[in-house]
MIDOSE-1310 file (N, C-alpha, C; in nm, 2 decimals, decimal comma, always signed):
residues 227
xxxx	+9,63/+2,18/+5,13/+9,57/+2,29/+5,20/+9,42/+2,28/+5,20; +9,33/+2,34/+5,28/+9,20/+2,35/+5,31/+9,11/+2,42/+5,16; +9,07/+2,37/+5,14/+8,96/+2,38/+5,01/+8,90/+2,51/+5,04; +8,92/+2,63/+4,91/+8,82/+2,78/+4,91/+8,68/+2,71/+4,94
xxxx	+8,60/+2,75/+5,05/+8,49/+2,78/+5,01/+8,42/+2,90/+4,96; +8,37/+2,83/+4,85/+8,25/+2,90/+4,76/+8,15/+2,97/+4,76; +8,10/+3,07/+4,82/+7,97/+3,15/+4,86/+7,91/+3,12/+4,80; +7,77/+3,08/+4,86/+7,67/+3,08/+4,78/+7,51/+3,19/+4,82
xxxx	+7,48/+3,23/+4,72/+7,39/+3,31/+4,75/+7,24/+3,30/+4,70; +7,13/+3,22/+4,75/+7,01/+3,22/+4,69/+6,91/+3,31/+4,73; +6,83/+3,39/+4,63/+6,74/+3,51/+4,65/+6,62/+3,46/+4,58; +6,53/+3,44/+4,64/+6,37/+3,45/+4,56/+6,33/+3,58/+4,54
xxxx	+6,25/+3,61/+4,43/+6,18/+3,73/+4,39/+6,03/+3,69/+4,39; +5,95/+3,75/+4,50/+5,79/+3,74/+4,49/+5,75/+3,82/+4,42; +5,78/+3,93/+4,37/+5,74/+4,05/+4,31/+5,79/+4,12/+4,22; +5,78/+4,23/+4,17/+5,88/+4,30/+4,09/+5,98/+4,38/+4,13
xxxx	+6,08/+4,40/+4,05/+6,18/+4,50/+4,18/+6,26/+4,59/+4,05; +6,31/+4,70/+4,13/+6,34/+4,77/+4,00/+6,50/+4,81/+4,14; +6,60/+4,80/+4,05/+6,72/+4,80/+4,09/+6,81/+4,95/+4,04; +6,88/+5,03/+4,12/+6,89/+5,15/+4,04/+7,10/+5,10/+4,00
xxxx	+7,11/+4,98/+4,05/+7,28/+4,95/+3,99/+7,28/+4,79/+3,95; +7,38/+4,79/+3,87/+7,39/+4,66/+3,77/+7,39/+4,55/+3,89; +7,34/+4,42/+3,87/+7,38/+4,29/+3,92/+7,50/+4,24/+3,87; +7,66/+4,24/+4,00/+7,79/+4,25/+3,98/+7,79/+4,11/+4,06
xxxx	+7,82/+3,99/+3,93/+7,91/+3,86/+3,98/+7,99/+3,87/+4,05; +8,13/+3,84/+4,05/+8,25/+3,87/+4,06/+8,32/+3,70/+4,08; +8,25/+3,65/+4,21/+8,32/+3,53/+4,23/+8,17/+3,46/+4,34; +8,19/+3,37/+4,34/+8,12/+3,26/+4,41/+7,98/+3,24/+4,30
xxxx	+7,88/+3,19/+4,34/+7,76/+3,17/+4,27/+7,62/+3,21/+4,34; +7,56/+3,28/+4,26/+7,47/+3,31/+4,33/+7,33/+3,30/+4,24; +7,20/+3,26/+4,29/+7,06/+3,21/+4,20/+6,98/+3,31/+4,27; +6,91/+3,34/+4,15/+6,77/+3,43/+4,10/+6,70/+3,38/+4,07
xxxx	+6,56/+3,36/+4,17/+6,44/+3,25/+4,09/+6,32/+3,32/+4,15; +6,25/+3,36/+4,03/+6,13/+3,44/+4,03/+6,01/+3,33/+4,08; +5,94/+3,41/+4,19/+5,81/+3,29/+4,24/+5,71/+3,39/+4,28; +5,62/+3,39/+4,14/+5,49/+3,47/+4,15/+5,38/+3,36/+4,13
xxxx	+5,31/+3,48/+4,22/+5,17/+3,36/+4,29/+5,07/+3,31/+4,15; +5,08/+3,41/+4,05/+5,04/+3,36/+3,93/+5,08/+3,24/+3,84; +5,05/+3,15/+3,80/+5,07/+3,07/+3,74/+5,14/+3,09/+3,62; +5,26/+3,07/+3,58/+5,31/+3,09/+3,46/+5,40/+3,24/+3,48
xxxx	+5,36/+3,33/+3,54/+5,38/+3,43/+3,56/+5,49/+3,47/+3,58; +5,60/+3,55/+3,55/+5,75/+3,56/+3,56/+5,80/+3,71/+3,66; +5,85/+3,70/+3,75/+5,92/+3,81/+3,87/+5,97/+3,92/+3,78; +5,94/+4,04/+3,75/+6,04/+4,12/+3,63/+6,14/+4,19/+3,75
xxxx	+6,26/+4,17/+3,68/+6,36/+4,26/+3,71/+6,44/+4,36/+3,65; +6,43/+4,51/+3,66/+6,43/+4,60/+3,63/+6,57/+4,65/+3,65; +6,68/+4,68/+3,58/+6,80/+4,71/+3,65/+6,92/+4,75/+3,52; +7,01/+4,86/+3,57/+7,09/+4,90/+3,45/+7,14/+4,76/+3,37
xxxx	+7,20/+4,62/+3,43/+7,28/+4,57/+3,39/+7,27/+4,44/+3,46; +7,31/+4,32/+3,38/+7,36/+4,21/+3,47/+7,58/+4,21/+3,45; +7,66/+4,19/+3,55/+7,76/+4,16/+3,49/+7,79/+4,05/+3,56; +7,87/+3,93/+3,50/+7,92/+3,78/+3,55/+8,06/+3,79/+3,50
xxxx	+8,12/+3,81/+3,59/+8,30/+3,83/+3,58/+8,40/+3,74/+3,67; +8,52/+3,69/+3,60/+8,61/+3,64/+3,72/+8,56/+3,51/+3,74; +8,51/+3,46/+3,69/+8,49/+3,30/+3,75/+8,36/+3,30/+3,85; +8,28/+3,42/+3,85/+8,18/+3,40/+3,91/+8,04/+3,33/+3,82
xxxx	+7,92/+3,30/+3,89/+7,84/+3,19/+3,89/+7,70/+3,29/+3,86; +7,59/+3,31/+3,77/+7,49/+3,31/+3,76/+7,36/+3,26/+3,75; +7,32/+3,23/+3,80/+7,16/+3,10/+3,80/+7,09/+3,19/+3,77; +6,99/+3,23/+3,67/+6,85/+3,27/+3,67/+6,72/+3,17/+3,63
xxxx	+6,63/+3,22/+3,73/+6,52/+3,12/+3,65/+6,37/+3,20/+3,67; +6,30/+3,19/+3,59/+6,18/+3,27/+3,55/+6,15/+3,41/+3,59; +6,24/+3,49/+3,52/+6,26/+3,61/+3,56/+6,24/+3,68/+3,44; +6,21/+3,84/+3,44/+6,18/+3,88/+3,33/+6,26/+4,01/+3,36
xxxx	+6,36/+3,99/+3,26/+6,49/+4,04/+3,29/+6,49/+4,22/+3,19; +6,49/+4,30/+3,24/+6,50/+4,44/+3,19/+6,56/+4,49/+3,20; +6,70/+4,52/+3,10/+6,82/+4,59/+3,18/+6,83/+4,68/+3,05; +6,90/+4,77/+3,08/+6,89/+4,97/+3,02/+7,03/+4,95/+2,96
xxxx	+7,14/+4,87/+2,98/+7,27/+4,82/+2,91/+7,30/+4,69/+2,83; +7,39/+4,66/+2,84/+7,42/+4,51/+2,79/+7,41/+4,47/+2,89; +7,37/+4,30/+2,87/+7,39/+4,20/+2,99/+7,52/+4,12/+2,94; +7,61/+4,14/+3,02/+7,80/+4,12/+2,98/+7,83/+3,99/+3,06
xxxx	+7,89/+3,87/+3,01/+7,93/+3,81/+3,08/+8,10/+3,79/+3,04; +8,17/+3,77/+3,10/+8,32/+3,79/+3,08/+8,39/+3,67/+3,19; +8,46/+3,55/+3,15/+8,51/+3,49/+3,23/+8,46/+3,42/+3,33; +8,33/+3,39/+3,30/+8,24/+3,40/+3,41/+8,10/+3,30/+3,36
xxxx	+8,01/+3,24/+3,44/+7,90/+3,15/+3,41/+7,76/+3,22/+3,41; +7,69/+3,16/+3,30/+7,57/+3,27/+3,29/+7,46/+3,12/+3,27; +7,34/+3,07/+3,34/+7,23/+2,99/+3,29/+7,14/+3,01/+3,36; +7,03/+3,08/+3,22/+6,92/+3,09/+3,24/+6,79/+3,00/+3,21
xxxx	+6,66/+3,01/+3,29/+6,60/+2,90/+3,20/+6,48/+2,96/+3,23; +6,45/+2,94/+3,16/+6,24/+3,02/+3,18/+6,25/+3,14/+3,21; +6,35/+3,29/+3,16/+6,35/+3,40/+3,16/+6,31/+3,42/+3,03; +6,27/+3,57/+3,04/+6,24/+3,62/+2,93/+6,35/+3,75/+2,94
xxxx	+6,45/+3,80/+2,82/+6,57/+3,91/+2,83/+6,56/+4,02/+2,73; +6,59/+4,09/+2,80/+6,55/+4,23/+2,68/+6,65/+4,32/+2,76; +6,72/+4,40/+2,67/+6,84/+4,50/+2,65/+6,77/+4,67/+2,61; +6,74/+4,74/+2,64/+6,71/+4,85/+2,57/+6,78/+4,94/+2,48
xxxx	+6,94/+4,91/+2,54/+7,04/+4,99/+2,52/+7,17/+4,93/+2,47; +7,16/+4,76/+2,46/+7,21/+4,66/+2,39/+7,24/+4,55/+2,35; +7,28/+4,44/+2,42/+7,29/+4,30/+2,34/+7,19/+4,24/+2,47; +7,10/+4,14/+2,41/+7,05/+4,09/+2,55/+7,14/+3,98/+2,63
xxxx	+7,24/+3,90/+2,58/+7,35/+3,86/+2,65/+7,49/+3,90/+2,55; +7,54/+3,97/+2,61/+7,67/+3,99/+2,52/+7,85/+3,90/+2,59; +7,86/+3,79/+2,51/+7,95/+3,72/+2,56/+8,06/+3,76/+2,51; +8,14/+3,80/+2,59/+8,31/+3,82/+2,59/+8,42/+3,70/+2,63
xxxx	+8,54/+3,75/+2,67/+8,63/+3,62/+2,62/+8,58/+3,53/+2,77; +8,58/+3,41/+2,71/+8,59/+3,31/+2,79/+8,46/+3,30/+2,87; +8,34/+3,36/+2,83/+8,20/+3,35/+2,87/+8,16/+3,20/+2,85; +8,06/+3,14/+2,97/+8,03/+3,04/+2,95/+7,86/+3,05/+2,97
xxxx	+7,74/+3,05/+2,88/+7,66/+3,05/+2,85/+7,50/+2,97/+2,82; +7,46/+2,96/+2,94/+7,34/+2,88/+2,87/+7,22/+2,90/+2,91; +7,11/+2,92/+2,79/+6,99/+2,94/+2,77/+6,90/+2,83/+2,80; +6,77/+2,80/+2,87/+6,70/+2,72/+2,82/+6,55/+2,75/+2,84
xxxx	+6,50/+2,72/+2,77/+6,36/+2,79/+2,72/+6,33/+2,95/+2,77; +6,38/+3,02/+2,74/+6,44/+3,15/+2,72/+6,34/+3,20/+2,62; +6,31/+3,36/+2,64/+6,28/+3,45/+2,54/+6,40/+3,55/+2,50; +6,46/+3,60/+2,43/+6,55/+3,71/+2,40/+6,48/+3,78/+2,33
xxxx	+6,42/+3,92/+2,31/+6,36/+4,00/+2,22/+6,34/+4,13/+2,27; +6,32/+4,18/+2,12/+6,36/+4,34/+2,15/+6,45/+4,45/+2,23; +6,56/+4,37/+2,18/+6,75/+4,41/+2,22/+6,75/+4,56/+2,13; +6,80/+4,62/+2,19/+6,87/+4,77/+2,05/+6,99/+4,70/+2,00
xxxx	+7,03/+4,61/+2,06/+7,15/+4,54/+1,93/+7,12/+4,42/+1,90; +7,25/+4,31/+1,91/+7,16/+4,18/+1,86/+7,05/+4,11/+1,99; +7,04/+3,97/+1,98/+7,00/+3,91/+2,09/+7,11/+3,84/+2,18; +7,17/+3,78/+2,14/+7,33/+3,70/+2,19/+7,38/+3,77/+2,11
xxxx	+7,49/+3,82/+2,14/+7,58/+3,91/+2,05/+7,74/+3,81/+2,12; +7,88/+3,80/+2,03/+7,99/+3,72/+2,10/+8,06/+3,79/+2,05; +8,15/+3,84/+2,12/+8,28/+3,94/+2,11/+8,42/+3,94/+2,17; +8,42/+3,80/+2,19/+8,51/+3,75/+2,26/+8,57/+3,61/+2,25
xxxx	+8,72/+3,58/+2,28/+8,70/+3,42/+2,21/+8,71/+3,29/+2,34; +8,72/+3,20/+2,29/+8,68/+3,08/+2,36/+8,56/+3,05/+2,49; +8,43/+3,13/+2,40/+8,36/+3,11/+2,45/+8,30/+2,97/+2,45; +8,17/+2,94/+2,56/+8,12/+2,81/+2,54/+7,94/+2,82/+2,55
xxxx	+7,83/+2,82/+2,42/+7,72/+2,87/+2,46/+7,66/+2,77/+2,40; +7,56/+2,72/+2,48/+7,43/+2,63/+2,47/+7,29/+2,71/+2,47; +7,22/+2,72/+2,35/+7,05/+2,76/+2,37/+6,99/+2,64/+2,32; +6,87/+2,63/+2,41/+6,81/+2,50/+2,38/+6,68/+2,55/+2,40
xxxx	+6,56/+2,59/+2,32/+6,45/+2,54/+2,32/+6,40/+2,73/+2,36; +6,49/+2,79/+2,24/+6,45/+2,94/+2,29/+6,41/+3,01/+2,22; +6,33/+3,11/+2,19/+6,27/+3,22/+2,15/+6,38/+3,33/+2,11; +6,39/+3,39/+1,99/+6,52/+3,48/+1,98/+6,45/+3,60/+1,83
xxxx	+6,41/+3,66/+1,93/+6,28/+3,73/+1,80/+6,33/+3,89/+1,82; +6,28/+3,95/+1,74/+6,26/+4,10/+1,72/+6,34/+4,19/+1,79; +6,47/+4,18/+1,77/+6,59/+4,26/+1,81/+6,66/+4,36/+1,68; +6,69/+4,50/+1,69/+6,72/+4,57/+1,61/+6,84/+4,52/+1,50
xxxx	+6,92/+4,45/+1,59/+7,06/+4,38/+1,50/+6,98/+4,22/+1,45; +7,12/+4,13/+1,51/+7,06/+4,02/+1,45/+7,03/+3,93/+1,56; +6,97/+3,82/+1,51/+6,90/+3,72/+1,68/+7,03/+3,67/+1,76; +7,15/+3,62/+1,68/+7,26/+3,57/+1,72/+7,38/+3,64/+1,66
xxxx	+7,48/+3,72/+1,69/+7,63/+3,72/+1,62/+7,72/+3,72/+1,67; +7,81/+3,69/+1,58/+7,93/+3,57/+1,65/+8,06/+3,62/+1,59; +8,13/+3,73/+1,65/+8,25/+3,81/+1,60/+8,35/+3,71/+1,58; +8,37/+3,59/+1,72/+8,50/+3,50/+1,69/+8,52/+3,39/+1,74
xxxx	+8,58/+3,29/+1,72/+8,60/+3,15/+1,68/+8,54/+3,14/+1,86; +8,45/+3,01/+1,88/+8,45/+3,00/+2,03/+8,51/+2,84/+2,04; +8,49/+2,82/+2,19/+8,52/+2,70/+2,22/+8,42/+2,61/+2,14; +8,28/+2,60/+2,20/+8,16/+2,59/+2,10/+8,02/+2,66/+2,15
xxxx	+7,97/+2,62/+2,01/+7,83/+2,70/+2,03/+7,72/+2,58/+1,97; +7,64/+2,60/+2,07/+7,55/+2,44/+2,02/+7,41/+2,57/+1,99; +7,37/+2,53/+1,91/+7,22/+2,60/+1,89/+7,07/+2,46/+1,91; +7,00/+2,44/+1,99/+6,90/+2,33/+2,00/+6,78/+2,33/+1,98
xxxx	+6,70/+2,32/+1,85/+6,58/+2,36/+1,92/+6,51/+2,52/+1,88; +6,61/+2,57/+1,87/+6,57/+2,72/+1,91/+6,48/+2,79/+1,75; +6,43/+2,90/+1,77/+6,36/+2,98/+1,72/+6,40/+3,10/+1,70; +6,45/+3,15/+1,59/+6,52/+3,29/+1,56/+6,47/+3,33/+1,44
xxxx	+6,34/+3,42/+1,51/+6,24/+3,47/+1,38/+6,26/+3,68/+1,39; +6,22/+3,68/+1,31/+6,19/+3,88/+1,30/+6,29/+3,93/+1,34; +6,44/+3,91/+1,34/+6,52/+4,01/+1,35/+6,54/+4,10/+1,24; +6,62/+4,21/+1,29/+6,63/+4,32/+1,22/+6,73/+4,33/+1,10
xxxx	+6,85/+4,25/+1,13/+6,93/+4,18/+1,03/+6,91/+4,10/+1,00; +7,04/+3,97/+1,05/+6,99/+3,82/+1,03/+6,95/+3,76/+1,10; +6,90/+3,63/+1,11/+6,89/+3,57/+1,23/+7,02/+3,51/+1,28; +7,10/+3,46/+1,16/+7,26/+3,42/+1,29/+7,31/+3,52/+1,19
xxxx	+7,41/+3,58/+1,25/+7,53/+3,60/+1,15/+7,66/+3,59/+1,24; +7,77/+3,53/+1,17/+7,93/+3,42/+1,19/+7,98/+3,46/+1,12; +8,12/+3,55/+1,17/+8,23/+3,59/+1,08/+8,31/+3,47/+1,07; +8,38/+3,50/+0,98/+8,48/+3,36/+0,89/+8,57/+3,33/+1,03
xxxx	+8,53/+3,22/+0,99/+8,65/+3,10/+1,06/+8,55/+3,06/+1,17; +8,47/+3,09/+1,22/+8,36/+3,06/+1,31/+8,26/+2,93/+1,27; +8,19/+2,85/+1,34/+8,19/+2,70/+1,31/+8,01/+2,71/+1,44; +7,95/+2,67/+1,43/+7,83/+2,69/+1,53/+7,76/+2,52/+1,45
xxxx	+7,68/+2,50/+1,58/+7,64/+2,35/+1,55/+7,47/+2,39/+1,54; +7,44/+2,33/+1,50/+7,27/+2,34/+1,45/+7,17/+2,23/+1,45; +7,11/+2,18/+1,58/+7,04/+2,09/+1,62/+6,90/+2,10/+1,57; +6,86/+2,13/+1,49/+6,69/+2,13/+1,46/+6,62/+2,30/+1,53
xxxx	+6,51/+2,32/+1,48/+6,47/+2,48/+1,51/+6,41/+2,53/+1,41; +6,42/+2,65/+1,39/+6,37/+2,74/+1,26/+6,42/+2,87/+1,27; +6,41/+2,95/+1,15/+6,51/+3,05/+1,12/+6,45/+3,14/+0,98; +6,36/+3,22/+1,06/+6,26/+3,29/+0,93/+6,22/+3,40/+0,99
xxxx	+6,18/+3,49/+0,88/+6,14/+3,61/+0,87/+6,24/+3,75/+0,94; +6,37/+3,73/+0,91/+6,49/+3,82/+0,91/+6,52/+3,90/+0,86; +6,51/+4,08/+0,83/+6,50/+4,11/+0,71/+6,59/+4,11/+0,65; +6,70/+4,09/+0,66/+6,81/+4,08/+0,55/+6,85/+3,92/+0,52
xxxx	+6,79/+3,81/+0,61/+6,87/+3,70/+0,60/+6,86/+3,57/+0,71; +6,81/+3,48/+0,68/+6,82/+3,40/+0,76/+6,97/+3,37/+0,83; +7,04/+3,37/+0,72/+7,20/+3,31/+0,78/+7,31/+3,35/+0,70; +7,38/+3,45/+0,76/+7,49/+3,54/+0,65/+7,63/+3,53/+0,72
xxxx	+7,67/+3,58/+0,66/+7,83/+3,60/+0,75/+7,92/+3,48/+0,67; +8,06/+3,48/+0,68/+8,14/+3,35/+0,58/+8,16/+3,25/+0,73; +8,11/+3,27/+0,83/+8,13/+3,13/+0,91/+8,02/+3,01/+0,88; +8,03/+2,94/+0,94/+7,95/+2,78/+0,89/+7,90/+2,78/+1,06
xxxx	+7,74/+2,73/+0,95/+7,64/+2,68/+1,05/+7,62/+2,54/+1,01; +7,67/+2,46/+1,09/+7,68/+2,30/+1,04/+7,51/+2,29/+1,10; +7,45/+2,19/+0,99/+7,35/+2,09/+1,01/+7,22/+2,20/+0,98; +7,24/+2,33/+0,93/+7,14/+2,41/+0,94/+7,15/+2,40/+0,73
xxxx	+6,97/+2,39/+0,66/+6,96/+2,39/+0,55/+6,88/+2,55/+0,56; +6,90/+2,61/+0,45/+6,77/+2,71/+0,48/+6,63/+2,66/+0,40; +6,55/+2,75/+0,41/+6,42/+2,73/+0,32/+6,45/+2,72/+0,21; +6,55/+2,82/+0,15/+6,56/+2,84/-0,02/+6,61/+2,71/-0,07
xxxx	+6,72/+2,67/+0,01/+6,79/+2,51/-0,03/+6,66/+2,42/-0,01; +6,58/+2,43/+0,11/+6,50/+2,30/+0,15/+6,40/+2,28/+0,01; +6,36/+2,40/-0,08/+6,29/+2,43/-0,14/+6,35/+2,37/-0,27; +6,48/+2,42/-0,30/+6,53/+2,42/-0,46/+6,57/+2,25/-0,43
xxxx	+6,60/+2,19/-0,31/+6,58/+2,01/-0,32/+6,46/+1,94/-0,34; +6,34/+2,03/-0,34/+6,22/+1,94/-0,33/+6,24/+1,95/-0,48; +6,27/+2,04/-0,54/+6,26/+2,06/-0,67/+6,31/+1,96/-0,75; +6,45/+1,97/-0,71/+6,52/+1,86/-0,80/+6,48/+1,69/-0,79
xxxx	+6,42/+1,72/-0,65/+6,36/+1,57/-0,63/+6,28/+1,55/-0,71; +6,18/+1,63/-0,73/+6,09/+1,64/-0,81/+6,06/+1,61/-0,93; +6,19/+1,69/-1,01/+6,24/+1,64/-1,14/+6,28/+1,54/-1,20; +6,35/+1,51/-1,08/+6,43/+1,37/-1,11/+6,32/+1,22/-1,05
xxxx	+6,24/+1,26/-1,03/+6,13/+1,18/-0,98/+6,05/+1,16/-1,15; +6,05/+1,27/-1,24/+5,97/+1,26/-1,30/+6,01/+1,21/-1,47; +6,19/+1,22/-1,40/+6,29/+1,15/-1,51/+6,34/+1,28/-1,61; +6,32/+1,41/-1,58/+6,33/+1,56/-1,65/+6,48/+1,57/-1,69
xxxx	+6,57/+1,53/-1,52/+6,71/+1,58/-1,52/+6,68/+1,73/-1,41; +6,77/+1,78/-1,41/+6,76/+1,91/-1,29/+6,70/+1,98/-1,35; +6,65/+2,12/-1,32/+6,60/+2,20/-1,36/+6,65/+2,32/-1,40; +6,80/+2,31/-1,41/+6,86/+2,38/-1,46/+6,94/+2,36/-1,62
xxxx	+6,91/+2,22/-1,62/+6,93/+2,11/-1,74/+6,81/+2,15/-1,82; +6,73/+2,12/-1,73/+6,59/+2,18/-1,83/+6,55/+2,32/-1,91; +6,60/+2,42/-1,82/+6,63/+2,55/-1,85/+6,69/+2,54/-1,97; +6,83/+2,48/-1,99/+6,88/+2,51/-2,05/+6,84/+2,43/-2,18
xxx	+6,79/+2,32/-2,20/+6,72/+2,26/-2,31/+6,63/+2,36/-2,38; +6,54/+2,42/-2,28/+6,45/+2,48/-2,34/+6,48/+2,60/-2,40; +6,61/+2,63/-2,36/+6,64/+2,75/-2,40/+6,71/+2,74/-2,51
């Protein structure tokens, strides 16, 4: 039979635009790419909501994304890159089942919930080389088991909780980054963040190197001698 074709829909933004209903995926793909005459300068877009549903396609690129709900993606493709995202009212991407997700040099901050929030399962999310700061919840959480979640690179400072938090059974990969100044926690929850050490471990190993560098035995060995 004759092959669906795919709509495609490409929109430049020279300016700012303030939208009074959500941005509704549904099916085909369609790109957002902010081009202000300023150098560096990012298109803001102002609007209840993004939603990406059904196997539909979202592109954004240098947009400075302000939505008054969650940005939902559900069954559907979400990649942004040189946006900056903010939620007022709640997750600045919130992935549901079967979301497919990618960040790349991205800001996420100052969400009223987390920054990536996942509430859904077999999802698939890549952030690479992103900013994930000062959201009321936590920078990343991760209700349930995904396809995968690659983390690269990224930066997840000043949240309000943690910076990740992973309920049990949940597994996320941890490519290099940093993960500080959270107020409850760099990294909580019973799921596993492979490849990620925190400060306190990176800390209590320089120690024991230390020790044992100096022929002591651990420092808990020692403790206990002296005690």
């Amino acid at each position: 039979g004759k092959a669906d074709i795919v709509p495609k829909v490409f929109v430049e933004l020279t300016g700012h635009c303030d939208e009074t209903s959500a941005l509704e995926v549904s099916s085909g793909e369609v790109t957002l790419c902010g081009s202000v005459g300023d150098a560096g300068a990012k298109a803001r877009l102002a609007l209840p909501g993004i939603r990406v549903t059904s196997g539909g396609a979202l592109y954004l690129r240098n947009l400075d994304i302000c939505a008054l709900e969650d940005n939902r993606v559900q069954a559907g493709l979400l990649q942004c890159s040189e946006c900056l995202i903010t939620s007022r009212g709640g997750c600045g991407v919130l992935c549901l089942q079967r979301a497919r997700v990618f960040l790349r040099d991205c800001e996420v901050t100052r969400c009223m919930r987390s920054g990536i929030g996942v509430n859904g399962k077999n999802t698939e999310i890549d952030l690479q080389g992103c900013l994930v700061s000062h959201n009321n919840f936590s920078g990343i959480g991760v209700n349930h088991q995904a396809r995968s979640i690659t983390l690269r690179g990224n930066r997840i400072l000043a949240n309000g909780y943690h910076g990740v938090w992973l309920n049990v059974g949940v597994v996320v990969q941890w490519l290099g980054g940093e993960i500080s100044g959270n107020r409850l926690s760099d990294k909580d929850g019973l799921g596993t963040l492979q490849g990620f050490v925190s400060n306190h471990k990176e800390k209590e190993s320089a120690a024991l190197q230390e020790f044992a560098a100096r022929g002591e035995g651990s420092p808990a060995a020692a403790a206990h001698v002296k005690a």
